[in-house]
KOLGU-4560 file (N, C-alpha, C; in nm, 3 decimals, padded with zeros to 5 digits):
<recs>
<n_xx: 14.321 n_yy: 15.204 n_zz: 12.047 ca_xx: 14.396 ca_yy: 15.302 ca_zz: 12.123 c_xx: 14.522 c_yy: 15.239 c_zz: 12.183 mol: A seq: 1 type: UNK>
<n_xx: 14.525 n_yy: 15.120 n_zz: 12.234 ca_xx: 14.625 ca_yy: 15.044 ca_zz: 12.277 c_xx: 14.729 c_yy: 15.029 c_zz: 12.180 mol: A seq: 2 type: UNK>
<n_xx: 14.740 n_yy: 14.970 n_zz: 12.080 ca_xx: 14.831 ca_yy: 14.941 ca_zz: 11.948 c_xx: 14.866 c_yy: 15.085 c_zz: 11.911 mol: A seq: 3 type: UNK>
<n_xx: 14.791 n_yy: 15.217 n_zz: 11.909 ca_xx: 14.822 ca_yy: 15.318 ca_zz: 11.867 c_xx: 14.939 c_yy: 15.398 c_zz: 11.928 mol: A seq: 4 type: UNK>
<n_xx: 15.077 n_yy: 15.374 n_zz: 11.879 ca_xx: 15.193 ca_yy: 15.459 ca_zz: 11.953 c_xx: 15.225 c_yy: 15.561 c_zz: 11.871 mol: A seq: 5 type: UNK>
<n_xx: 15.250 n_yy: 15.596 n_zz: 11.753 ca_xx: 15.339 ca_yy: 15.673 ca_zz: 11.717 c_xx: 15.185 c_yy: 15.810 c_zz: 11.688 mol: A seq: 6 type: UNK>
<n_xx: 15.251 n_yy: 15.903 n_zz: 11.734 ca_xx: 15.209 ca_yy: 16.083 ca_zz: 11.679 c_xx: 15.297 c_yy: 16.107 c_zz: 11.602 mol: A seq: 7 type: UNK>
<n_xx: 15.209 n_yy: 16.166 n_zz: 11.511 ca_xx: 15.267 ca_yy: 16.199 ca_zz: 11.376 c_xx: 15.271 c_yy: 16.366 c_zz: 11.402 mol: A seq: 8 type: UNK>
<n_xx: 15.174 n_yy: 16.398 n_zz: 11.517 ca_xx: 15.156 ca_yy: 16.571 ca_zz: 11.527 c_xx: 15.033 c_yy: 16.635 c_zz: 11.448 mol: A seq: 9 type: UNK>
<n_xx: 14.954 n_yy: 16.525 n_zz: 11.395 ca_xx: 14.833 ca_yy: 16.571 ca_zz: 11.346 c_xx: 14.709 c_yy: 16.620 c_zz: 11.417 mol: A seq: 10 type: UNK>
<n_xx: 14.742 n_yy: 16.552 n_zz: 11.511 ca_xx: 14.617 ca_yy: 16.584 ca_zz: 11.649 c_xx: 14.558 c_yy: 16.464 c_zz: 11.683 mol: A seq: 11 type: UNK>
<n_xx: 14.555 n_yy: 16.379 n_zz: 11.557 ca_xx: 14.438 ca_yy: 16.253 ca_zz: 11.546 c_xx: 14.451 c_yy: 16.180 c_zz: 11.660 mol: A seq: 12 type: UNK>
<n_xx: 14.594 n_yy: 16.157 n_zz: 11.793 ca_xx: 14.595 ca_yy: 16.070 ca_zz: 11.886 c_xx: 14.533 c_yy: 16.177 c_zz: 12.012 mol: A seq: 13 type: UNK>
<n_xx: 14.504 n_yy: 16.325 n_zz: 11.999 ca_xx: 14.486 ca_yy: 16.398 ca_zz: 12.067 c_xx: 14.289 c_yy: 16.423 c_zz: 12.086 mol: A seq: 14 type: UNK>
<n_xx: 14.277 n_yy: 16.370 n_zz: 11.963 ca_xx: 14.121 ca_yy: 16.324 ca_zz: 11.939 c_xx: 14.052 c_yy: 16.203 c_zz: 11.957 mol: A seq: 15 type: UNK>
<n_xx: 14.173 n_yy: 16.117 n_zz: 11.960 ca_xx: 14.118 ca_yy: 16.009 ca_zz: 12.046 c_xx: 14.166 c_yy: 15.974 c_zz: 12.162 mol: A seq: 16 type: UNK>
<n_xx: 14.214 n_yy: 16.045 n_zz: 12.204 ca_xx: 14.279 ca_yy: 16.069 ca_zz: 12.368 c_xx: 14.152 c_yy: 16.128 c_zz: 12.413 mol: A seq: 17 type: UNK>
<n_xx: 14.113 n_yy: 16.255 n_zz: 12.378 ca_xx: 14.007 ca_yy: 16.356 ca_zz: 12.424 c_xx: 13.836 c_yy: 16.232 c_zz: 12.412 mol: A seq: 18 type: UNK>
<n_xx: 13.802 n_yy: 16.165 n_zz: 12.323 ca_xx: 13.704 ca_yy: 16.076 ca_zz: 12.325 c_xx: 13.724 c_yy: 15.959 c_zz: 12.402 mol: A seq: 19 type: UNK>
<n_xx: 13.864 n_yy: 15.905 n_zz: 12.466 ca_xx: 13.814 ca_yy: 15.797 ca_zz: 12.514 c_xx: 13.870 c_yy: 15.852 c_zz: 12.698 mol: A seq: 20 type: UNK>
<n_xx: 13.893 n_yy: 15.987 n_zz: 12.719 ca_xx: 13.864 ca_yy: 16.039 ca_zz: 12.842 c_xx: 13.720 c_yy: 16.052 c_zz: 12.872 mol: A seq: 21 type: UNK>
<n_xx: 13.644 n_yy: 16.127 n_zz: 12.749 ca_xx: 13.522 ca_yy: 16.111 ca_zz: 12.734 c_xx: 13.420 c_yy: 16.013 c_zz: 12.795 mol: A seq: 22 type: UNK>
<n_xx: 13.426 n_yy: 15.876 n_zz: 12.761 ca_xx: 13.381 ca_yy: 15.730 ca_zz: 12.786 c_xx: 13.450 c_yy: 15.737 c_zz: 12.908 mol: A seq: 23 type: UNK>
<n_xx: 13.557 n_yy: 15.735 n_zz: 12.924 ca_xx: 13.627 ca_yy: 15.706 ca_zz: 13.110 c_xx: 13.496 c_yy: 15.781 c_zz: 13.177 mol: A seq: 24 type: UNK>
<n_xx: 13.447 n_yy: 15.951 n_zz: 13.171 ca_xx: 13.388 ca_yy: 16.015 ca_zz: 13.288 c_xx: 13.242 c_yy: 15.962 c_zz: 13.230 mol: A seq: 25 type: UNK>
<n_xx: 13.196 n_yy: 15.848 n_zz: 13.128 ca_xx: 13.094 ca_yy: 15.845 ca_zz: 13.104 c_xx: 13.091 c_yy: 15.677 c_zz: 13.176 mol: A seq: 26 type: UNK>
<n_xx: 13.167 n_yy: 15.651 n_zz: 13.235 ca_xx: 13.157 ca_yy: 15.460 ca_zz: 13.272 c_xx: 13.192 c_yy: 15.501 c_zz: 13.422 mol: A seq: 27 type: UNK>
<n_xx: 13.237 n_yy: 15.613 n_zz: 13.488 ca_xx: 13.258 ca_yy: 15.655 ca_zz: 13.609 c_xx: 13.123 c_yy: 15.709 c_zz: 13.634 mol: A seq: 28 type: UNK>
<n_xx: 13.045 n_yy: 15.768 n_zz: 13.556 ca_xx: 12.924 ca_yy: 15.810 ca_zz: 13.610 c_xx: 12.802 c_yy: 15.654 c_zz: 13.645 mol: A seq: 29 type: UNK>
<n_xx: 12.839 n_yy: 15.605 n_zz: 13.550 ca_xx: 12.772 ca_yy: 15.475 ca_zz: 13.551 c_xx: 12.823 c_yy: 15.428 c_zz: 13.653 mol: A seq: 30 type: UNK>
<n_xx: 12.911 n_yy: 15.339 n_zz: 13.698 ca_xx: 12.994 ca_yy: 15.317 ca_zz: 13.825 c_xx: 12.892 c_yy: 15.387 c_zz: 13.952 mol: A seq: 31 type: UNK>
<n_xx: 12.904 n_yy: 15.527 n_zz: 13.975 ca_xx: 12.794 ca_yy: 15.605 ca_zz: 14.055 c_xx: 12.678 c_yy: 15.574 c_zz: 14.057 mol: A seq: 32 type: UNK>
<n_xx: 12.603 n_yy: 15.538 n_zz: 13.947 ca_xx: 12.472 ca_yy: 15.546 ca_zz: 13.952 c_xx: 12.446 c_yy: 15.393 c_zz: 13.993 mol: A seq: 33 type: UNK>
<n_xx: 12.567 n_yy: 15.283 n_zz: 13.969 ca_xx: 12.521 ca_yy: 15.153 ca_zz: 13.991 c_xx: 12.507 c_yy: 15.143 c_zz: 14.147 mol: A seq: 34 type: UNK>
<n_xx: 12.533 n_yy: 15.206 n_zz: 14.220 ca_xx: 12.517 ca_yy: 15.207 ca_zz: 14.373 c_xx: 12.333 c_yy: 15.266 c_zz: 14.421 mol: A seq: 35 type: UNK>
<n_xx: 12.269 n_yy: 15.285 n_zz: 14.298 ca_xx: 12.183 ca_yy: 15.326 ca_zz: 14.344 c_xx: 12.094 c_yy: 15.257 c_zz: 14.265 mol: A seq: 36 type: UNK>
<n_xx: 12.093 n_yy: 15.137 n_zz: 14.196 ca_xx: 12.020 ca_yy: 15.081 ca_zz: 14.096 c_xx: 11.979 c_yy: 14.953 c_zz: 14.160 mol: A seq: 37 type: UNK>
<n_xx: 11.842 n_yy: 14.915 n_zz: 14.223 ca_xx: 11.788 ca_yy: 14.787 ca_zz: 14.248 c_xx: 11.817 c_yy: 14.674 c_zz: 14.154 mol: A seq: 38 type: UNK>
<n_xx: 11.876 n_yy: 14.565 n_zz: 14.223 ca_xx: 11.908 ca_yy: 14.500 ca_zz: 14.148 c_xx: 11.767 c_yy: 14.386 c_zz: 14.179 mol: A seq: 39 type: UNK>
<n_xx: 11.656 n_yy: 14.385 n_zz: 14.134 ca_xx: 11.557 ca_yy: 14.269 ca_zz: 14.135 c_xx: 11.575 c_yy: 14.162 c_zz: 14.122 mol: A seq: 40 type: UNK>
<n_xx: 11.682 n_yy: 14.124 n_zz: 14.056 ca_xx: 11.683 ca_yy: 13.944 ca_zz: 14.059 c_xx: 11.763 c_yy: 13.900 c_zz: 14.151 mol: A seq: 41 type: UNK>
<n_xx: 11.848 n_yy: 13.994 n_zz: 14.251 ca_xx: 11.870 ca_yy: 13.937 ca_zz: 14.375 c_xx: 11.766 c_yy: 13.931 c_zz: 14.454 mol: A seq: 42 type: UNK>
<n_xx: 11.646 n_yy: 14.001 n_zz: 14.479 ca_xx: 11.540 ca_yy: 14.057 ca_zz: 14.540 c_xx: 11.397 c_yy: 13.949 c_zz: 14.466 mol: A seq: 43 type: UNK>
<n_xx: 11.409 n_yy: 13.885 n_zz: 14.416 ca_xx: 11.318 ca_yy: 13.790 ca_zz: 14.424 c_xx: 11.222 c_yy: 13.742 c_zz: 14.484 mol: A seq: 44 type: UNK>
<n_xx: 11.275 n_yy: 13.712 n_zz: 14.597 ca_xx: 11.193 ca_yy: 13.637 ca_zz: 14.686 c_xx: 11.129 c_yy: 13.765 c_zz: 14.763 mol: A seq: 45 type: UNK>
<n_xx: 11.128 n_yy: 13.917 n_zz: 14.725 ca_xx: 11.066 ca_yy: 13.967 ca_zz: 14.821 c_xx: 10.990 c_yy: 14.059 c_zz: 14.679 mol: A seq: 46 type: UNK>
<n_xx: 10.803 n_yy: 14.046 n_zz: 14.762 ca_xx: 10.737 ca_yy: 14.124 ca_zz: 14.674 c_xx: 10.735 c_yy: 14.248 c_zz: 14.665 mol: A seq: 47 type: UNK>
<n_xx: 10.746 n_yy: 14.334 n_zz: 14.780 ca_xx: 10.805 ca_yy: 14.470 ca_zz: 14.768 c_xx: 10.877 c_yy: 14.534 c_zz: 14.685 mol: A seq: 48 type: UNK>
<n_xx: 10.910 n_yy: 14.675 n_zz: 14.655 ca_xx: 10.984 ca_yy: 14.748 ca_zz: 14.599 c_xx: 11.080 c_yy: 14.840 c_zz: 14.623 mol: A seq: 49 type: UNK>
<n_xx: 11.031 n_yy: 14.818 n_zz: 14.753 ca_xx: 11.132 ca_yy: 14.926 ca_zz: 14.872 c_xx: 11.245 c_yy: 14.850 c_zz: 14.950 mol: A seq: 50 type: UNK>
<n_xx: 11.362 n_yy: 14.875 n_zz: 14.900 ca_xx: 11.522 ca_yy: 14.847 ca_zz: 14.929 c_xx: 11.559 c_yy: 14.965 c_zz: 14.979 mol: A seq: 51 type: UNK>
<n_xx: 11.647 n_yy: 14.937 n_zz: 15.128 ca_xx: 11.718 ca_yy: 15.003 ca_zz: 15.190 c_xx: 11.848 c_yy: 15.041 c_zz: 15.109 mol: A seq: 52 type: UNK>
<n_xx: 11.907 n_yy: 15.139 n_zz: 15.117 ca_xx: 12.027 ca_yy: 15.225 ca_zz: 15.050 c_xx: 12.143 c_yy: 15.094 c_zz: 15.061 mol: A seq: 53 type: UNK>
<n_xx: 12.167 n_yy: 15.060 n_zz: 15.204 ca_xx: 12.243 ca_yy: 14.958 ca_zz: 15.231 c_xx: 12.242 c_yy: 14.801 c_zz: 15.153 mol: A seq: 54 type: UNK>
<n_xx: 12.123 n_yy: 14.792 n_zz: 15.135 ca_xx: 12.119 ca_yy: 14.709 ca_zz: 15.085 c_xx: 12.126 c_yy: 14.670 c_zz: 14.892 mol: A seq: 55 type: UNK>
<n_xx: 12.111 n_yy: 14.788 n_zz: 14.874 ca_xx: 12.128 ca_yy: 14.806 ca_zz: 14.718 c_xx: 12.294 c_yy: 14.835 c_zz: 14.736 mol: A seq: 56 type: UNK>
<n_xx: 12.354 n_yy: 14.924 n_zz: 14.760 ca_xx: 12.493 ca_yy: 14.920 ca_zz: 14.753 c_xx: 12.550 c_yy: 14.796 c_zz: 14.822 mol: A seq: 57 type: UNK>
<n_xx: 12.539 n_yy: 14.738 n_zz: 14.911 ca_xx: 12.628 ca_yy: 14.610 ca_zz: 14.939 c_xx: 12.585 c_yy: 14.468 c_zz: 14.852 mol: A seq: 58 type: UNK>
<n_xx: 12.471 n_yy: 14.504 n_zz: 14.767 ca_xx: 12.496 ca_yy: 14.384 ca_zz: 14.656 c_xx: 12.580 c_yy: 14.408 c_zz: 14.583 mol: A seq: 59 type: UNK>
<n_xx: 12.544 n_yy: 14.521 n_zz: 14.528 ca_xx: 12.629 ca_yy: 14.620 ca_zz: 14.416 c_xx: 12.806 c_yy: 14.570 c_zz: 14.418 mol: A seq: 60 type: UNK>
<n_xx: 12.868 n_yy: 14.584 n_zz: 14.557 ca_xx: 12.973 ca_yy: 14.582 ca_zz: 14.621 c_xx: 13.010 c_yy: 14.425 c_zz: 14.642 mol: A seq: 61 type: UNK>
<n_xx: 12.916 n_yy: 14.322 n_zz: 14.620 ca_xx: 12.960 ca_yy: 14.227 ca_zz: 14.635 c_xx: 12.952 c_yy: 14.159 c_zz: 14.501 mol: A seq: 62 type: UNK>
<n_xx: 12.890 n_yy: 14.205 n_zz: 14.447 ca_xx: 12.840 ca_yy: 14.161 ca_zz: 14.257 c_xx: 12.951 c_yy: 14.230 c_zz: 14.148 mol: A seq: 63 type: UNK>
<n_xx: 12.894 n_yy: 14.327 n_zz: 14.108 ca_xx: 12.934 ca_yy: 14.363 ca_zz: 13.993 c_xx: 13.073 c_yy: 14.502 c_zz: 13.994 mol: A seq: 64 type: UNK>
<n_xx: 13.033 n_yy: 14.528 n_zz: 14.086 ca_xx: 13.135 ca_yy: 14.619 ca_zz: 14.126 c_xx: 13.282 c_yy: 14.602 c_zz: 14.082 mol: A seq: 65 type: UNK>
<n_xx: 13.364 n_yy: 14.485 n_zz: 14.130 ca_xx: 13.498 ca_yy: 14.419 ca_zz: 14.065 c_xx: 13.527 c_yy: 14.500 c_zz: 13.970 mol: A seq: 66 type: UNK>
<n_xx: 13.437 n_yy: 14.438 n_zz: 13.884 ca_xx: 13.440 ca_yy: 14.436 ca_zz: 13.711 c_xx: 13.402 c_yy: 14.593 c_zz: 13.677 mol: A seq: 67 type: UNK>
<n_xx: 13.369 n_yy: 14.698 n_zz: 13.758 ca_xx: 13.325 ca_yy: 14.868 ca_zz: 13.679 c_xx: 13.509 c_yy: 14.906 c_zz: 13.730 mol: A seq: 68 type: UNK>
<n_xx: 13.548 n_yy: 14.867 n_zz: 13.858 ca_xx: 13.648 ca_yy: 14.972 ca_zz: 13.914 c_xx: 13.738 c_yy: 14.914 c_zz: 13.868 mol: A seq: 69 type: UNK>
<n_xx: 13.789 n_yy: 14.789 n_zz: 13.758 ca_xx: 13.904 ca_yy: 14.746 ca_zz: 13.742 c_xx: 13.942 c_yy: 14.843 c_zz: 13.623 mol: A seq: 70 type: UNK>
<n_xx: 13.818 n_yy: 14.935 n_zz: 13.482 ca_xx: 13.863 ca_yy: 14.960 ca_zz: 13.399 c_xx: 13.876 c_yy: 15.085 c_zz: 13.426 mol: A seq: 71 type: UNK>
<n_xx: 13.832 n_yy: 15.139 n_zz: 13.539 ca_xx: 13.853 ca_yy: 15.301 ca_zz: 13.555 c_xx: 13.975 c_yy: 15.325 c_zz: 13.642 mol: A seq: 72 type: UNK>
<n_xx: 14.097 n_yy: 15.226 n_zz: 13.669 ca_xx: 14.205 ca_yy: 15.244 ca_zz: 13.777 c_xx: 14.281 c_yy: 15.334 c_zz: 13.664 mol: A seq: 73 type: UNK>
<n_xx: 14.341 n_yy: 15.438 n_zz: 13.659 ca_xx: 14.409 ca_yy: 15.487 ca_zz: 13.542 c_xx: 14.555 c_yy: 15.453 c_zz: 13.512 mol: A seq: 74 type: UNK>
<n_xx: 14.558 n_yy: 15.304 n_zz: 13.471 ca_xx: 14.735 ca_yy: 15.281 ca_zz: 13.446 c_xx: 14.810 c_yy: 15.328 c_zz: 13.340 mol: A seq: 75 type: UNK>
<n_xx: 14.712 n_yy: 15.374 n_zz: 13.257 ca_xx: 14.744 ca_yy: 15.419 ca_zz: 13.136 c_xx: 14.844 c_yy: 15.540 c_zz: 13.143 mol: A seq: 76 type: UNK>
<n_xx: 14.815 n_yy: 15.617 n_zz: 13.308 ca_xx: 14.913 ca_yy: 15.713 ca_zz: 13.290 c_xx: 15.058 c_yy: 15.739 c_zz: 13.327 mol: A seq: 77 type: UNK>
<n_xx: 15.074 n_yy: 15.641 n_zz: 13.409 ca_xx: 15.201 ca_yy: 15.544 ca_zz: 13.403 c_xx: 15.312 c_yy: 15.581 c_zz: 13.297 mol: A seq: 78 type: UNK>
<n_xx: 15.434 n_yy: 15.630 n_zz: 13.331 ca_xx: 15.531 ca_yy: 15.685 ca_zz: 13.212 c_xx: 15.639 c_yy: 15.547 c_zz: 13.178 mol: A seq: 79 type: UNK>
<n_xx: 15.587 n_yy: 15.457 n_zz: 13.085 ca_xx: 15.692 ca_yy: 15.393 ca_zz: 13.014 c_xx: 15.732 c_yy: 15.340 c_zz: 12.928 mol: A seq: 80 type: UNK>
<n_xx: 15.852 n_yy: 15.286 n_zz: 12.938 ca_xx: 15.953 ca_yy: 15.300 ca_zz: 12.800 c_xx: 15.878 c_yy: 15.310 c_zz: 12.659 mol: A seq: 81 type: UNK>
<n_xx: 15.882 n_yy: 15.365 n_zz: 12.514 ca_xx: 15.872 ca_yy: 15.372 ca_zz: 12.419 c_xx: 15.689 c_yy: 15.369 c_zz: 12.442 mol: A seq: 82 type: UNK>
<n_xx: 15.631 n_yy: 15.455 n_zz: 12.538 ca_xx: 15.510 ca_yy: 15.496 ca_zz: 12.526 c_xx: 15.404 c_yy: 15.329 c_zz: 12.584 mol: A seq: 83 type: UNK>
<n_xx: 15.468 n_yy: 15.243 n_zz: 12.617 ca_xx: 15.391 ca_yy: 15.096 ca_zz: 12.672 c_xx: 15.278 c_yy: 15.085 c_zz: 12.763 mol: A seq: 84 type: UNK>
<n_xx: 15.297 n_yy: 15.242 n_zz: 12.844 ca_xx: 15.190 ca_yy: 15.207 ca_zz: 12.908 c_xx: 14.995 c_yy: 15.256 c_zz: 12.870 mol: A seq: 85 type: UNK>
<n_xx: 15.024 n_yy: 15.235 n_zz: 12.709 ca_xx: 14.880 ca_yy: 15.230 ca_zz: 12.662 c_xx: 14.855 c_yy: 15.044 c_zz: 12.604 mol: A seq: 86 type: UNK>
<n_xx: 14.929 n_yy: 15.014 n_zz: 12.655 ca_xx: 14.887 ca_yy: 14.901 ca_zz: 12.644 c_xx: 14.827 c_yy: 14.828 c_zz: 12.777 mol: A seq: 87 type: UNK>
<n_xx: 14.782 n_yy: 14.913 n_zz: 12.886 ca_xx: 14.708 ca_yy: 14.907 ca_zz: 12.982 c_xx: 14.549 c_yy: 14.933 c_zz: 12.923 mol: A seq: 88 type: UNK>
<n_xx: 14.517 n_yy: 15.021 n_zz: 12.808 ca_xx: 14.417 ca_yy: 15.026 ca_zz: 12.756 c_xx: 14.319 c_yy: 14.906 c_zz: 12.736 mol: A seq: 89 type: UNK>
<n_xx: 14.390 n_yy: 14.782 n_zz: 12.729 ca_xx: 14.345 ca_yy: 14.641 ca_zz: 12.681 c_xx: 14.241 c_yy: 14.593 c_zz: 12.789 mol: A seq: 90 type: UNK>
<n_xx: 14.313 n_yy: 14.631 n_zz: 12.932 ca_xx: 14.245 ca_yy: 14.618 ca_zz: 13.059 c_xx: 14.089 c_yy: 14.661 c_zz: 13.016 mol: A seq: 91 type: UNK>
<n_xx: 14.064 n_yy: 14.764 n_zz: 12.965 ca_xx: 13.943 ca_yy: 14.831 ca_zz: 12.973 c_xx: 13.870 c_yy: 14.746 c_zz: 12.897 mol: A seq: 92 type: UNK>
<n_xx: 13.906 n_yy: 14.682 n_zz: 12.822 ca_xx: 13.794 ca_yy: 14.601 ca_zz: 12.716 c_xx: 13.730 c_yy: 14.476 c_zz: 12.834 mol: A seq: 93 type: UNK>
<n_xx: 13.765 n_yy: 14.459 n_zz: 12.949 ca_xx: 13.663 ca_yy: 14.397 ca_zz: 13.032 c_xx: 13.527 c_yy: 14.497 c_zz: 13.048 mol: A seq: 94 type: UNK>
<n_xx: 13.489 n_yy: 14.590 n_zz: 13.005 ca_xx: 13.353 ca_yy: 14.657 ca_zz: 12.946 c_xx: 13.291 c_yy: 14.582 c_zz: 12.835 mol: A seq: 95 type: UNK>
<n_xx: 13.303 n_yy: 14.528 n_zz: 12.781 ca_xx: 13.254 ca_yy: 14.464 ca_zz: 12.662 c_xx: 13.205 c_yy: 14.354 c_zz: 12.693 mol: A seq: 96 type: UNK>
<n_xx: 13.229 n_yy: 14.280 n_zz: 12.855 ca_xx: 13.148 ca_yy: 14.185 ca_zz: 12.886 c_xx: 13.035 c_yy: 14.224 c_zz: 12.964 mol: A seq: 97 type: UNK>
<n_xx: 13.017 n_yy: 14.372 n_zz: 13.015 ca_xx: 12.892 ca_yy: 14.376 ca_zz: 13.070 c_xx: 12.762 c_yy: 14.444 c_zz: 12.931 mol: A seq: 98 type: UNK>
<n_xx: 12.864 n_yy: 14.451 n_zz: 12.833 ca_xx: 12.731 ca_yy: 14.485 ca_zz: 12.695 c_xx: 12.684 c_yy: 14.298 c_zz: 12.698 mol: A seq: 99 type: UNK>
<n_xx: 12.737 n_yy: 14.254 n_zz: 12.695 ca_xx: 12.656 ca_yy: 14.078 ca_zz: 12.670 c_xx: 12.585 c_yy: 14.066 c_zz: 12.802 mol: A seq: 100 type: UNK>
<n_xx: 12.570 n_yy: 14.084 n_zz: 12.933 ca_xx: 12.497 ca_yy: 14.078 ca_zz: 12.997 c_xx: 12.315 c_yy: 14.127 c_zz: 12.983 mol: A seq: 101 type: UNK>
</recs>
């Protein structure tokens, strides 16, 4: 999507415009739900299962968080010269390091 500048008027950049808005409201929902996801291997040392709200979101917020809100900032929509600012798209491929996790 990044390398992809020129419309030809076929639709084809309008279909992958429309799919990778798609993935944006599908990694923003994720983003949401990570505020509510026990993270156990910080929680180790305690045998319980019951985590306070606070305490699952301020790991969340001190961990992994960085890395969800850097690819959902939208620079992409940014107007410049000869169409450049899809080369903000590149940003987003920091997602591809939480699939290896």
């Amino acid at each position: 999507m990044c390398t992809f500048r020129y419309n030809d008027g076929s639709g084809l950049y309008d279909k992958i415009k429309m799919w990778s808005d798609f993935a944006e409201i599908i990694f923003a929902v994720d983003l949401i739900a990570n505020f509510f996801k026990v993270n156990h291997n910080v929680h180790k040392e305690h045998d319980e299962k019951k985590f306070t709200f606070n305490e699952t979101y301020s790991n969340y917020l001190n961990g992994e968080f960085k890395w969800d809100i850097i690819p959902l900032i939208p620079l992409q929509l940014l107007d410049l010269y000869r169409n450049r600012q899809r080369i903000f798209y590149v940003i987003k491929m920091i997602r591809i390091r939480k699939t290896y996790q």
